[in-house]
C-alpha angles and dihedrals in degrees: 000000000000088000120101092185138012120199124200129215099221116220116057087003108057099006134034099235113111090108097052081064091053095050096044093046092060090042089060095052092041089052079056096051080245106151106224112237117231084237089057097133096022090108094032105107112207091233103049124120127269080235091048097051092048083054092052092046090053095051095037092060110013102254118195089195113095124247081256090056100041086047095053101037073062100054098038086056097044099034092081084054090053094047103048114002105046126083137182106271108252129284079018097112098046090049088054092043086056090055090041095055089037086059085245113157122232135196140162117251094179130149089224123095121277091243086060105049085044092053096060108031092060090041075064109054095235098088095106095047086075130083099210157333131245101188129193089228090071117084099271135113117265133243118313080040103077096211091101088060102031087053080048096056101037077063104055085048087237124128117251096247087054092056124081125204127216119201146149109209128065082239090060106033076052097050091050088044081049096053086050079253112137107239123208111185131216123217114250121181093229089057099057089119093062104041090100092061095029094059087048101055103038125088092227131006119207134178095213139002093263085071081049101050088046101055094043089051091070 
């Protein structure tokens, strides 16, 4: 394969685990006695930062909690999840074994916290295949903004057209197009608004990692 590195956006790309948010989103407002409105996500892009969405959060409702509270309430309610409930999607571990034994670095380019993506990485028994971790929890701009993938891959020591990116959402096949990365795409149920656009953006589409392994074989 031409790539030197592929970088993976964490949660509905890698892991199953979109729905635990939304679950736990809804959760936080009802422990507040705050109705959830039926647009709760409608101005919540799907690339924006962990930091990004706290901040939304606190506008949205008038939240007297800081962005550090809200950040870690979060955490503290997911993490359980993380640790015990969330698996790699399938086909997901072979596909990262075939980097691993191709000399092919890896790293996490994921708008979720560092502690997260750690917990269950390492809950899955993959957290030392990869070469590092860019966090949104970090002060950077969020997906489309490229900032998450080219920090990735400043850190891999890898040029940015010899990256790929892998994602699941328009906002992060957009912000590796933005960065000059190629971008293939994986399907995710939670995305199934976007897969239009999606299809259309990304360099290769694909419904599992299999599809994945396969194109990037030849």
């Amino acid at each position: 394969m031409r790539y030197k590195a592929v970088i993976f956006d964490l949660d509905g790309t890698l892991i199953d685990s979109m729905g635990i948010w939304i679950q736990i989103d809804k959760e936080y407002l009802e422990k507040r006695n705050i109705s959830v409105p039926d647009d709760l996500f409608k101005d919540v892009k799907t690339g924006n930062s962990f930091n990004e969405i706290c901040q939304y959060f606190k506008d949205k409702f008038n939240l007297p909690d800081s962005i550090e509270e809200i950040g870690a309430e979060w955490t503290g309610m997911v993490a359980e999840h993380y640790k015990n409930d969330i698996t790699l999607k399938p086909g997901a571990h072979k596909f990262i074994n075939f980097l691993r034994i191709n000399n092919i670095k890896m790293a996490i380019g994921t708008s979720n916290t560092k502690y997260l993506t750690k917990t269950v990485l390492g809950a899955n028994g993959v957290l030392n295949y990869f070469d590092t971790i860019v966090a949104g929890c970090e002060d950077i701009k969020g997906k489309p903004y490229p900032d998450i993938f080219l920090k990735a891959a400043k850190e891999l020591n890898i040029a940015p057209e010899d990256c790929l990116v892998i994602e699941d959402t328009l906002h992060g096949v957009l912000a590796a197009h933005n960065g000059g990365i190629d971008a293939f795409a994986i399907f995710d149920d939670n995305d199934t608004h976007e897969t239009e656009g999606i299809r259309k953006e990304a360099d290769f589409y694909a419904d599992n990692f299999s599809e994945i392994l396969e194109k990037l074989k030849f």
